[in-house]
C-alpha positions as CSV (number, residue, x, y, z in Angstrom):
1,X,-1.8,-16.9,5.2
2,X,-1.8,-15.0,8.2
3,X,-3.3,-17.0,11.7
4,X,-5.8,-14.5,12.0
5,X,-5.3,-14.6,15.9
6,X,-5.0,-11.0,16.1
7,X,-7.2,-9.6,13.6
8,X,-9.8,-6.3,15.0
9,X,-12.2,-5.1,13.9
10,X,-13.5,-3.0,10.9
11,X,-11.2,0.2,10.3
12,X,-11.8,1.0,6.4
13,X,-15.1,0.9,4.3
14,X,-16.1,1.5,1.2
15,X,-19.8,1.9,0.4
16,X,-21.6,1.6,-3.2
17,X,-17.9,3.1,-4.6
18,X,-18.4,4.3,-8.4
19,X,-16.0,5.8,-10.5
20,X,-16.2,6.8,-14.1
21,X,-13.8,8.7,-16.8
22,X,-16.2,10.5,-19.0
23,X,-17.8,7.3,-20.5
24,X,-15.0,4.7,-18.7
25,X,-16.6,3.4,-15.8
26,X,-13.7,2.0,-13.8
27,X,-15.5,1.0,-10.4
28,X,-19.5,0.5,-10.0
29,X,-21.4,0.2,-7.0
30,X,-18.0,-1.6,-5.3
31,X,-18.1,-2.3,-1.7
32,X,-15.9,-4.0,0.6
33,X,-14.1,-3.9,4.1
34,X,-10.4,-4.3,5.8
35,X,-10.0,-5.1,9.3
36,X,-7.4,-4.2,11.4
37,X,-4.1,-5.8,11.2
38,X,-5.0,-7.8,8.3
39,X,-3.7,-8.6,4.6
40,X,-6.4,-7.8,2.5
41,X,-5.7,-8.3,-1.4
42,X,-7.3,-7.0,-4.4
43,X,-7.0,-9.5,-7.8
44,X,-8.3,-9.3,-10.8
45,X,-7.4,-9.1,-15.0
46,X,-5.8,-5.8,-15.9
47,X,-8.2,-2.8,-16.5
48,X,-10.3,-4.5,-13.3
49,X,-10.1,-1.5,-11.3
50,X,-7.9,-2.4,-9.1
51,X,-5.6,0.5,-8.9
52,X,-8.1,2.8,-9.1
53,X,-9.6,1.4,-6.0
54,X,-6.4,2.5,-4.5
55,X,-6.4,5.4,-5.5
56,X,-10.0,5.8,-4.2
57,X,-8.4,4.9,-0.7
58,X,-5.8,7.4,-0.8
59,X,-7.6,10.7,-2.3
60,X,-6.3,10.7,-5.6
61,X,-9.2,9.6,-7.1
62,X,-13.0,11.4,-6.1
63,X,-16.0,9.0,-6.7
64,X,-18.8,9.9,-8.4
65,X,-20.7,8.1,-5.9
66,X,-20.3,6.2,-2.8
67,X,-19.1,6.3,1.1
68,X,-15.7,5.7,2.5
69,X,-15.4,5.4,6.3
70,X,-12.1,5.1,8.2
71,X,-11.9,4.7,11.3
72,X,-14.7,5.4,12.0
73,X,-15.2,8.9,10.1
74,X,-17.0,9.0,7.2
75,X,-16.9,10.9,4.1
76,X,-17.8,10.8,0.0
77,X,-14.3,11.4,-0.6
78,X,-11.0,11.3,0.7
79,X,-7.9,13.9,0.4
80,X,-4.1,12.7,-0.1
81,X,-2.9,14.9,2.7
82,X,-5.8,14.3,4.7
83,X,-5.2,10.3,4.0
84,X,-1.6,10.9,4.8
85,X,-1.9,12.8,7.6
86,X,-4.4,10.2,9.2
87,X,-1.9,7.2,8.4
88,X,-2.6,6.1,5.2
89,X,1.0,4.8,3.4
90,X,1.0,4.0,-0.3
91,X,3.0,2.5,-3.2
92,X,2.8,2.5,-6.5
93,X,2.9,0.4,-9.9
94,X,5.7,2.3,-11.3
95,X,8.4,3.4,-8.8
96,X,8.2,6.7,-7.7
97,X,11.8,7.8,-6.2
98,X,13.7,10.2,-6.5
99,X,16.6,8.5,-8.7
100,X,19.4,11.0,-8.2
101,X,19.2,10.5,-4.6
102,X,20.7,8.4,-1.7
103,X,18.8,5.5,-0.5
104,X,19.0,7.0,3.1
105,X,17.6,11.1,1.5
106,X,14.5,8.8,-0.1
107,X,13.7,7.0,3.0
108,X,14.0,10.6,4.9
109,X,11.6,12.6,2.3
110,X,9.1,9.7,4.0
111,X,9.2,11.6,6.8
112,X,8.1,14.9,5.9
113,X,4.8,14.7,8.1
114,X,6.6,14.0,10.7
115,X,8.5,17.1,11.2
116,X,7.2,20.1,13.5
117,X,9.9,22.8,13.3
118,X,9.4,25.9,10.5
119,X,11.8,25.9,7.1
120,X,13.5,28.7,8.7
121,X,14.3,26.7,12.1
122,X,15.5,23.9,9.1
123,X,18.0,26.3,7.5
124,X,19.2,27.9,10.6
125,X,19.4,24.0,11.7
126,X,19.6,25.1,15.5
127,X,18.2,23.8,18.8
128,X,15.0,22.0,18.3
129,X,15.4,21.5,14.4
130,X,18.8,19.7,15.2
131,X,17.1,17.2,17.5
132,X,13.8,17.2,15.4
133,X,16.4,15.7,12.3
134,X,18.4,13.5,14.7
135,X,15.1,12.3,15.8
136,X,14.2,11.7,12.3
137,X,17.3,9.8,11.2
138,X,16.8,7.4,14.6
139,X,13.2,6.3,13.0
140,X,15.1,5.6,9.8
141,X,17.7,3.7,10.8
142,X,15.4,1.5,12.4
143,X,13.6,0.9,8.7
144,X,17.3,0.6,7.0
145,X,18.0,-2.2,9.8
146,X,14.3,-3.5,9.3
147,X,14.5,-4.0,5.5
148,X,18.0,-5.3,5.6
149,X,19.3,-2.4,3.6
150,X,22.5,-1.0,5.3
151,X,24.6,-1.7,2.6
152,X,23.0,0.3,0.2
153,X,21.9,3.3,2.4
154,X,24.5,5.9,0.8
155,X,24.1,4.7,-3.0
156,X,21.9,6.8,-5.6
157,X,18.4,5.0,-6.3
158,X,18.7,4.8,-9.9
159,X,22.1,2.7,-9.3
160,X,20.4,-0.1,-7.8
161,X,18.4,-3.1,-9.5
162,X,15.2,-3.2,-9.5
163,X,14.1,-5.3,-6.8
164,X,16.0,-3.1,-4.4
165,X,14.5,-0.4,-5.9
166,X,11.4,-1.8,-4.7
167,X,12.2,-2.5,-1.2
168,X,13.6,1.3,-0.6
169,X,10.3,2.2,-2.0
170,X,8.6,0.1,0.7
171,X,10.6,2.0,3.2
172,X,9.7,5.5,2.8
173,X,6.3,4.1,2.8
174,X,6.9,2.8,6.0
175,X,8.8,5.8,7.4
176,X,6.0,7.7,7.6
177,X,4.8,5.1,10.1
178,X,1.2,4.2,8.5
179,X,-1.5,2.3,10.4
180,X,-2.9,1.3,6.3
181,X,-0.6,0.2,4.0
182,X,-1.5,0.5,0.2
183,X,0.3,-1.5,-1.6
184,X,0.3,-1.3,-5.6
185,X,1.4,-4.6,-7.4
186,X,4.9,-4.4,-4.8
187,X,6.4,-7.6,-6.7
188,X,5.7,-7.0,-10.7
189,X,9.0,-7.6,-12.0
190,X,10.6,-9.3,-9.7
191,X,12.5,-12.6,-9.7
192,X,11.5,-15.5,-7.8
193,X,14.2,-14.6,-5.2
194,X,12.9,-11.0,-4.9
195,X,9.2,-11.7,-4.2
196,X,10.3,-14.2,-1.6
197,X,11.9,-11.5,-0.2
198,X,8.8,-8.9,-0.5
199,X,6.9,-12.0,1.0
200,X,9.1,-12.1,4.2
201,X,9.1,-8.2,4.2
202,X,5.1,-7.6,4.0
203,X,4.5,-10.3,6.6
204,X,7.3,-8.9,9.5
205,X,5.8,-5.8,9.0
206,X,1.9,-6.8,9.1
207,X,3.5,-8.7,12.3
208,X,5.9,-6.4,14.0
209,X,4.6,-3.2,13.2
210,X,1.1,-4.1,13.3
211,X,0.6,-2.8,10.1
212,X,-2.9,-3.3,8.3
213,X,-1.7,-4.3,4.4
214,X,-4.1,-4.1,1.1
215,X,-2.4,-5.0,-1.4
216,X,-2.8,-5.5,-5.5
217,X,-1.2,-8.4,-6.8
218,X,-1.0,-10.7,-10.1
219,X,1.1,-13.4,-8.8
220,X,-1.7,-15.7,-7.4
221,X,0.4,-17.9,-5.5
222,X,1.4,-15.4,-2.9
223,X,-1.4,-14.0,-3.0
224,X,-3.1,-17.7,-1.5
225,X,0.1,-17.5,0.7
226,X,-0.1,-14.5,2.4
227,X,-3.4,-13.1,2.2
228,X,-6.2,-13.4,4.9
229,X,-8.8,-12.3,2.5
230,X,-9.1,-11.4,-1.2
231,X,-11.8,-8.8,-3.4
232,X,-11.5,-9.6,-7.0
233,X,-12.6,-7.4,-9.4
234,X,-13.8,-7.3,-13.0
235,X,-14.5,-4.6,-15.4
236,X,-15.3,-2.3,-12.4
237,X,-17.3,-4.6,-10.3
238,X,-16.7,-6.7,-7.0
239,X,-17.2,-10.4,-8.1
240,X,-15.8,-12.7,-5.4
241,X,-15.0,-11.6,-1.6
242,X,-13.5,-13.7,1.3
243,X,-10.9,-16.8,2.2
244,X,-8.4,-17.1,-0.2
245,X,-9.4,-20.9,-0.6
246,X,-13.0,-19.4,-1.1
247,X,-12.1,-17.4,-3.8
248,X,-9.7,-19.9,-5.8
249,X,-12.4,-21.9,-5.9
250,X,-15.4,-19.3,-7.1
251,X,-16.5,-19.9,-10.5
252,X,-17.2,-16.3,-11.3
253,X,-13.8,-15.7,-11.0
254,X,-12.6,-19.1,-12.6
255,X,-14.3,-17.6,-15.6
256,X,-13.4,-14.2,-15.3
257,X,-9.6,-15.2,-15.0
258,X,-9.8,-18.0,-18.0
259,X,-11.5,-15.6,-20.0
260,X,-14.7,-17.4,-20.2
261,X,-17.1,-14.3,-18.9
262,X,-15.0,-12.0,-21.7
């Protein structure tokens, strides 16, 4: 678990969030907070809500009701470019790169918000475009070096195993240089080895970049390991919020996890 020495204040909330599917309600009246510079993790059984809390954060998903404030601005619901744009970085369950392509052309599509010249200065690639892309390609050798993933910068995505896969997902994440990180289950599949890895990877960047992390995960004992605090959720509602020893040891989500509330 993170020292907590350097933990700010409040930068995201969610007020009274409620989300429903026609008759599926997937979130109701959830409300919880992340602090700057934090690991924040969401647990809970599958078909909790947690993903869709996510998605919530991000824009992809408009409440029915509810309040989300971040940093300090505060609307009903947010937009993915908007969310983007104000440095909101995501992951997701499945991997979502494009397989046909190098590592290194992933990690650069991560910077698409990040460039300022016109399609036309692009093609023409003259003058400022030229130094806009070598700019670029500086920022992304810094993640390749970060991530520890020189060796693979030039191979095709859908070549590599899966755990790798995983990590170059992290990294276009993290090209776009995001203040939030949303992270969606980043270590389902992996071996032992690999999560380890993740572990080390999640933590140098909540450390070095000062990166705020909320992240879903199943695996329990990293979660205890790395988290600062945890939300757990159950069938759309907040059950449990705050130390990670706090929440092992709630009943409510003893039950809910042992299957005694079901």
């Amino acid at each position: 678990m993170s020292d907590g020495r350097n933990i700010g204040g409040v930068i995201l909330s969610l007020e009274g969030i409620s989300l429903a599917f026609g008759g599926v309600k997937a979130l109701q009246d959830v409300s919880f907070d992340v602090r700057e510079h934090e690991v924040r993790a969401i647990i809970g059984p599958n078909g909790a809500g947690k993903s869709s809390l996510l998605n919530v954060i991000n824009g992809v998903y408009h409440p029915q009701q509810g309040v989300i404030a971040f940093h300090g601005q505060t609307r009903h619901d947010m937009d993915t470019h908007a969310a983007a744009a104000q440095g909101i970085g995501r992951t997701f369950q499945n991997i979502a790169l494009f397989k046909g392509m190098s590592v290194l052309d992933n990690l650069m599509t991560g910077r698409n918000l990040k460039m300022k010249c016109n399609f036309l200065q692009q093609a023409l690639y003259w003058g400022p475009a030229r130094r806009e892309e070598l700019e670029q390609r500086r920022k992304i050798e810094e993640v390749i070096d970060f991530l520890e993933i020189e060796h693979i910068r030039k191979t095709p995505v859908g070549r590599l195993p899966y755990g790798l896969q995983k990590r170059v997902e992290l990294g276009r994440a993290l090209a776009a240089e995001p203040s939030l990180l949303l992270l969606d289950e980043p270590m389902a599949g992996m071996n032992v080895e690999e999560k380890q890895d993740m572990c080390r990877f999640i933590l140098d960047v909540n450390d070095e970049f000062g990166t705020t992390i909320v992240l879903i995960e199943h695996d329990m004992g990293v979660v205890m390991d790395i988290s600062d605090r945890v939300v757990v959720l159950d069938y759309g509602r907040k059950i449990a919020d705050g130390t990670p020893g706090a929440v092992k040891n709630d009943q409510a989500v003893i039950d809910a996890y042992l299957g005694v509330a079901h």
